[in-house]
C-alpha positions as CSV (number, residue, x, y, z in Angstrom):
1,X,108.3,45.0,57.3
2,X,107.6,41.5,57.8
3,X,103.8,43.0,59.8
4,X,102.7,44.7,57.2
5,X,103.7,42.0,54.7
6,X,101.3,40.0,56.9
7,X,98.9,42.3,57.1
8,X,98.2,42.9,53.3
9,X,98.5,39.0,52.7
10,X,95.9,38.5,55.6
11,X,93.6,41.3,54.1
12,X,93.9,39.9,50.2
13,X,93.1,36.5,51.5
14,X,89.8,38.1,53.0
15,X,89.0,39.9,50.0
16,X,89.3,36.8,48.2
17,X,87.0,34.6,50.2
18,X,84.3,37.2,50.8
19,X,84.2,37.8,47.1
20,X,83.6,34.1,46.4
21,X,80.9,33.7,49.8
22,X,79.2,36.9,48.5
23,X,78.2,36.0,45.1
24,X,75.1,34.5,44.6
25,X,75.2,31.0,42.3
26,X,74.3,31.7,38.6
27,X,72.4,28.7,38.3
28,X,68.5,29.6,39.0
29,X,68.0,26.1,40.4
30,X,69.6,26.6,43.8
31,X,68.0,25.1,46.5
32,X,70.7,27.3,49.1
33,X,71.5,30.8,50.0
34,X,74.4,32.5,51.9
35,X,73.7,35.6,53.6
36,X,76.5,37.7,55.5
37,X,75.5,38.4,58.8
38,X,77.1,41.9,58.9
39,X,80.6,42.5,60.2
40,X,82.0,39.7,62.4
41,X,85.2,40.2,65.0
42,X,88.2,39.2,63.1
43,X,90.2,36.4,64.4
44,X,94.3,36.1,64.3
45,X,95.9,32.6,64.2
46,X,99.8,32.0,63.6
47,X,101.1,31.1,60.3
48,X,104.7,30.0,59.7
49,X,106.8,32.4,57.5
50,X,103.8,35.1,58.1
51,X,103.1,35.8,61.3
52,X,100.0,36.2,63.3
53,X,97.3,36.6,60.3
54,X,93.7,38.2,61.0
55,X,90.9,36.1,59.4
56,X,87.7,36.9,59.5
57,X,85.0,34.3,60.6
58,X,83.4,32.6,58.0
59,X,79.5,33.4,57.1
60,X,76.6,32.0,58.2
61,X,74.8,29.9,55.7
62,X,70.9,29.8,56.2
63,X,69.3,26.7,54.4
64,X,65.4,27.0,53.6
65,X,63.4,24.4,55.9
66,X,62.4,21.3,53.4
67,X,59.1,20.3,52.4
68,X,56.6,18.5,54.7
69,X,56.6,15.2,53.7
70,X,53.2,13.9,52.2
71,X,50.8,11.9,54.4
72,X,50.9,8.3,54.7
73,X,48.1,6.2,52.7
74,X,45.0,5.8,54.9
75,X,45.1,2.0,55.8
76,X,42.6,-0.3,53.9
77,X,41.0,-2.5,56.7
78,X,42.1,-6.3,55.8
79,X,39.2,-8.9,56.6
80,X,39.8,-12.5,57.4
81,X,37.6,-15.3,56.9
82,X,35.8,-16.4,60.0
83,X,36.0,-19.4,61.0
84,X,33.4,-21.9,63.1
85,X,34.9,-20.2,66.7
86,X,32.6,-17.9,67.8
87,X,31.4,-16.7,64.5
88,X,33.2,-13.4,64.7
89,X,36.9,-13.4,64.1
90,X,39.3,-15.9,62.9
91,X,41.2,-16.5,66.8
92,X,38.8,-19.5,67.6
93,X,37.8,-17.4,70.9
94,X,34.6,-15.0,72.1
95,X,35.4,-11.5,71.8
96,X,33.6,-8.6,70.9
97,X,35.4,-8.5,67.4
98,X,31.6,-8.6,65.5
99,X,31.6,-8.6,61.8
100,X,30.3,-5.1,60.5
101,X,26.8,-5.6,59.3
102,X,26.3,-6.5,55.5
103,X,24.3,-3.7,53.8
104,X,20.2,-4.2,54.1
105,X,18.3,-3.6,50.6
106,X,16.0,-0.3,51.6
107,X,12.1,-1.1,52.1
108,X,11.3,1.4,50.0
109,X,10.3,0.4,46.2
110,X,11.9,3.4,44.1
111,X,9.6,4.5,41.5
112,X,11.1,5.3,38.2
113,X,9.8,7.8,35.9
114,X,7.4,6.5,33.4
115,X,9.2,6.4,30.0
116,X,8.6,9.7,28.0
117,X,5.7,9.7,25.5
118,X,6.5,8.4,21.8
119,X,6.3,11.3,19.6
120,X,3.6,10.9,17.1
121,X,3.9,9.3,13.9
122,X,5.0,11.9,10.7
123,X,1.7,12.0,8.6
124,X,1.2,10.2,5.7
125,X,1.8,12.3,2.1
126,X,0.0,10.8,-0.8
127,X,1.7,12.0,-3.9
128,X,-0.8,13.6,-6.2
129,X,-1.4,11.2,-9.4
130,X,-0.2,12.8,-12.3
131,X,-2.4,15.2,-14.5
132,X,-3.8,13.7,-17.5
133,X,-2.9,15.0,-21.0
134,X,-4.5,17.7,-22.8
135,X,-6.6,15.6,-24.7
136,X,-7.4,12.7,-22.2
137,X,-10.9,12.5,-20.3
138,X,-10.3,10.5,-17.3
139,X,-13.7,10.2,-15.8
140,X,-14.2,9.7,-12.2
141,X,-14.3,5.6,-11.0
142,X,-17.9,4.4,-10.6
143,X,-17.9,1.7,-8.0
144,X,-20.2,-1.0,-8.3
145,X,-20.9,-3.6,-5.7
146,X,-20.3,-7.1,-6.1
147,X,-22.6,-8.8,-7.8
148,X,-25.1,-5.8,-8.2
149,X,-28.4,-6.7,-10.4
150,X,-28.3,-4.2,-13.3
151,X,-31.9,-4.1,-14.9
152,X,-33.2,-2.4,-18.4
153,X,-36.0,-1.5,-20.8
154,X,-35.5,-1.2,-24.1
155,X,-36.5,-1.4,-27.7
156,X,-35.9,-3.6,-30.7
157,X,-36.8,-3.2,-34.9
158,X,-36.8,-6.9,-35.7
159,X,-36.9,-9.0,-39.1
160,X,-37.3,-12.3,-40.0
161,X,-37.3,-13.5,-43.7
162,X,-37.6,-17.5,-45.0
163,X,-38.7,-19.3,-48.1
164,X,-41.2,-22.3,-47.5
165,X,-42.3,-24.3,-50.6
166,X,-40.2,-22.4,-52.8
167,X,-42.2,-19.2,-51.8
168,X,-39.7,-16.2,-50.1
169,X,-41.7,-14.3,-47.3
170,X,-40.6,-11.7,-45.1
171,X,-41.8,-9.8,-41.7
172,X,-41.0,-6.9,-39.7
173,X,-42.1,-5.6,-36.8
174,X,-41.1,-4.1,-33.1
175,X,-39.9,-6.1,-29.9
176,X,-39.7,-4.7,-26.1
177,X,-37.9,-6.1,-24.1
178,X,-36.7,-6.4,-20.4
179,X,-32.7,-7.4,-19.8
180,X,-31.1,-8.2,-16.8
181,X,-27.4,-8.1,-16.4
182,X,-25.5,-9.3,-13.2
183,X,-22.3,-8.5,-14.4
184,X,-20.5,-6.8,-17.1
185,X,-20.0,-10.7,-19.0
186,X,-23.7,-12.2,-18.9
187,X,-27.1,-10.6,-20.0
188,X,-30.6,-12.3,-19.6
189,X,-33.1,-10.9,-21.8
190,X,-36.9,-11.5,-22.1
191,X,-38.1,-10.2,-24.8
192,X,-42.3,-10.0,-26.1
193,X,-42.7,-8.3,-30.1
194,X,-45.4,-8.3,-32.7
195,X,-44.5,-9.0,-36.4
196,X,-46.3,-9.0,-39.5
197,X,-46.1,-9.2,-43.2
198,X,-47.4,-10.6,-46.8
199,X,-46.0,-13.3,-48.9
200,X,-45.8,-14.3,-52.3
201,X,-49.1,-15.2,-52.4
202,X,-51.1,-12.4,-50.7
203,X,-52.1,-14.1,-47.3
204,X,-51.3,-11.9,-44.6
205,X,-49.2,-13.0,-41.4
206,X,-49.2,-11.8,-38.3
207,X,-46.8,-13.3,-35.5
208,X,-46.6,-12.8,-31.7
209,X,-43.0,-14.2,-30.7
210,X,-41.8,-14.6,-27.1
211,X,-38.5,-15.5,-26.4
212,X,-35.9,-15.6,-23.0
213,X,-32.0,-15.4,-24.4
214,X,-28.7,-15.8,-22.9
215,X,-26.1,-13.1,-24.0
216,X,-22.4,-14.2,-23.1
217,X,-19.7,-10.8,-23.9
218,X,-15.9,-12.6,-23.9
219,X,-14.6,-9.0,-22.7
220,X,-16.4,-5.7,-21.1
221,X,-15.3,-3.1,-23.2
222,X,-17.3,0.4,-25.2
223,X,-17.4,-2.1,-28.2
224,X,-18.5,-5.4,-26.4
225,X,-18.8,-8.1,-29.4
226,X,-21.3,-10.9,-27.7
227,X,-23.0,-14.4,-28.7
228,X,-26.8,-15.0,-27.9
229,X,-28.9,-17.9,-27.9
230,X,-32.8,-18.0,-27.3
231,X,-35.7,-20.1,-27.3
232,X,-39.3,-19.3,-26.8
233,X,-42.7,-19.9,-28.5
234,X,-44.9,-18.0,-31.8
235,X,-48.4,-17.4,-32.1
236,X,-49.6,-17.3,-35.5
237,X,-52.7,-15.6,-37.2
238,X,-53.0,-16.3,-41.3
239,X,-55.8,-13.7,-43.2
240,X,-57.5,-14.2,-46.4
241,X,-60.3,-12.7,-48.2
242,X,-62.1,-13.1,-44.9
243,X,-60.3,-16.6,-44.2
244,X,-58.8,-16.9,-41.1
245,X,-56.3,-19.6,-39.6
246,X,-54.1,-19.6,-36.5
247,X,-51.3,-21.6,-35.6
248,X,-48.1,-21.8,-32.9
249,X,-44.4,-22.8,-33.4
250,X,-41.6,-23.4,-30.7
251,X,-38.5,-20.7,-31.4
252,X,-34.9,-21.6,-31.4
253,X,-32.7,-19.5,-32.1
254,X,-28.1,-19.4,-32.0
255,X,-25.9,-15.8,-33.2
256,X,-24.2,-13.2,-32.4
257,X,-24.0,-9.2,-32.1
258,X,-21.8,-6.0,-31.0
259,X,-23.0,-3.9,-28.6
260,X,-22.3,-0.5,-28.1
261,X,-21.9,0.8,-24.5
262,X,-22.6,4.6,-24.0
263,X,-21.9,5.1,-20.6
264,X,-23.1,3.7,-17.7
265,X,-27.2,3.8,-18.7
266,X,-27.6,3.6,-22.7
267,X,-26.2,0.7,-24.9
268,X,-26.5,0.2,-28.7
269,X,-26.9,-3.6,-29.9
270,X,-27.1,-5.3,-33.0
271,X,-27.1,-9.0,-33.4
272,X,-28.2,-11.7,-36.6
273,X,-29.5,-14.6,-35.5
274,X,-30.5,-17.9,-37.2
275,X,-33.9,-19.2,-36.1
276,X,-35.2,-22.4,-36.4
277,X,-39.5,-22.7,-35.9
278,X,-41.1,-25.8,-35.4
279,X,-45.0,-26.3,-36.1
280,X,-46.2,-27.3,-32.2
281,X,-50.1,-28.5,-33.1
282,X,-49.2,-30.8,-36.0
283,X,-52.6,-32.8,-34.8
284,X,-54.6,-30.0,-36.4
285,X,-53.7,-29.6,-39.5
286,X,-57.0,-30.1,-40.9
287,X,-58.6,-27.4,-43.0
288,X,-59.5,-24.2,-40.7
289,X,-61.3,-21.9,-42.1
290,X,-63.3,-21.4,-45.7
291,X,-61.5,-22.8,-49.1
292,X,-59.4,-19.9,-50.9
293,X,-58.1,-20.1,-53.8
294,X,-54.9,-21.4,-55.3
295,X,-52.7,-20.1,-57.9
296,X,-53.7,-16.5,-57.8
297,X,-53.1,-13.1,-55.8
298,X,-56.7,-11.5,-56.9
299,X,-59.6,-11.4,-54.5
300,X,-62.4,-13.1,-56.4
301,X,-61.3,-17.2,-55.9
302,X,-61.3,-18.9,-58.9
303,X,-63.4,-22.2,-59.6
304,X,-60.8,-24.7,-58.3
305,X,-60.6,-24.2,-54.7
306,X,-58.9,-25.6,-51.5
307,X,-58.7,-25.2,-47.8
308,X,-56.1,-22.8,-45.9
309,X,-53.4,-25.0,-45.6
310,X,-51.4,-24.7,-41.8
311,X,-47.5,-22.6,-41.8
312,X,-45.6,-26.0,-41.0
313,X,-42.3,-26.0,-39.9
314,X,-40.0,-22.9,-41.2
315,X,-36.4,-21.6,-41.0
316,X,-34.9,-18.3,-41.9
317,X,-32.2,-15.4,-40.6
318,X,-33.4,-12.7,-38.0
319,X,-32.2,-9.6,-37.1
320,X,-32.4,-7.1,-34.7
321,X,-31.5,-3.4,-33.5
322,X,-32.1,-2.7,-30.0
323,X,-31.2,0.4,-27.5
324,X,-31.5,-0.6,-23.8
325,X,-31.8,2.0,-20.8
326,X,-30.1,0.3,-17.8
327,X,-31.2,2.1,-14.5
């Protein structure tokens, strides 16, 4: 009874441990794995109160092989300062210990690349100026050099009234004349006309002015207001019945105008000025000429007679309209 007591204890107590060997660890980090190497030779030792007890030999416990370990660092080579020994190492003694050789810059130049090309400059837009309205004319610019000569021919009606010895006489007659402008402010004008007219009296006149005047215009503009002043000389021929006299003055002559540009070419101009005439042969002022008579307007001379007497001096207003081509 006592054997097979021993024998069912020996048997639960192998149950028991190869139950516990045999399972695998739950855990899924296990680094170790026991394997049962088949069926092993049971083994009987004596056990007080039991008997001789069969026990099987325990299992054999394989253990992965562990990782290589990692290789060591590479060793840096350590230099030491040399000192005055030999020149090579730091043990004051000749050995073959030489320095390694400091790097050599090449011989070769290296050539860079040349620099890429600049790209070229974006062109420059020029806004378009802005339309003009519906019912503005913007002509195009005329550009005139600096200082350009402008030279022009033109034509004047001119007038010239006075009163001399309480007698009022008038003339009239035409003018050319030749202007030159240098610039839009100043205007030099030589003129040459022919007058002529009757007075009070009946004795016809007939004058030969030539003047040079200076025409100063405060602003250029298509209504160009402008002051002139002139000087010249008059030649004088005085008719009679047959009589005949002729005498000369020196012209002044101070006023002012508005002239009327029309373009580039054609101006408009009209100007009063006040002149003053001074007799220039006062040393003959003798009688010239056959008696006439005095006092009357008819062409038979009465009985009391006298000579032609000379013009004197005279001053009146003149006036002139003039249209000038400029080329």
């Amino acid at each position: 009874m006592s054997m097979v007591r021993s024998t069912l204890a020996a048997f639960a107590i192998v149950t028991a441990v190869s139950a516990t060997i045999l399972v695998e660890p739950a855990t899924a980090n296990a680094q170790v794995r026991v394997y049962r190497a088949g069926w092993r030779r049971p083994y009987r030792y004596w056990r007080l109160g039991i008997g001789w007890v069969w026990v099987y030999p325990p299992p054999v416990v394989v253990a992965p092989p562990a990782p290589p370990a990692p290789p060591p660092p590479p060793v840096m080579p350590v230099y030491e300062q040399q000192d005055q020994g030999c020149g090579q190492c730091s043990c004051n003694c000749c050995c073959n210990n030489a320095a390694p050789p400091m790097p050599q810059p090449s011989p070769y130049v290296e050539q860079l690349p040349p620099p890429p090309a600049l790209p070229p400059p974006p062109p420059t837009v020029v806004p378009p100026p802005p339309p003009p309205g519906a019912y503005d004319y913007m002509g195009p610019p005329r550009v005139r050099e600096h200082h350009q000569i402008r030279w022009g021919l033109g034509l004047s009606g001119t007038g010239f009234n006075w009163e001399s010895n309480g007698i009022k006489s008038e003339e009239g007659g035409a003018t050319v004349h030749l202007r030159l402008r240098p610039s839009d402010h100043i205007t030099w004008e030589f003129a040459l006309g022919g007058m002529g007219g009757k007075d009070e009296s009946g004795i016809e006149r007939h004058d030969v002015p030539a003047t040079v005047g200076l025409m100063l215009y405060p602003w250029a503009s298509t209504f160009a207001p402008y002051f002139v002043m002139a000087g010249g000389g008059n030649f004088i021929q005085q008719d009679y019945m047959g009589l005949h006299r002729e005498d000369s003055q020196v012209i002044g002559a101070l006023g002012g105008g508005l002239e009327l540009r029309l373009g580039y070419h054609f101006t408009v101009g009209l100007d009063i000025r006040h002149q003053w005439r001074w007799e220039a042969d006062k040393n003959h002022d003798g009688p010239n000429g056959t008696i006439m008579g005095t006092g009357t307007t008819t062409k038979t001379p009465p009985a009391t007679t006298t000579a032609l007497q000379p013009v004197g001096d005279e001053s009146g207003t003149a006036y002139n309209l003039s249209a000038t081509y400029y080329f």
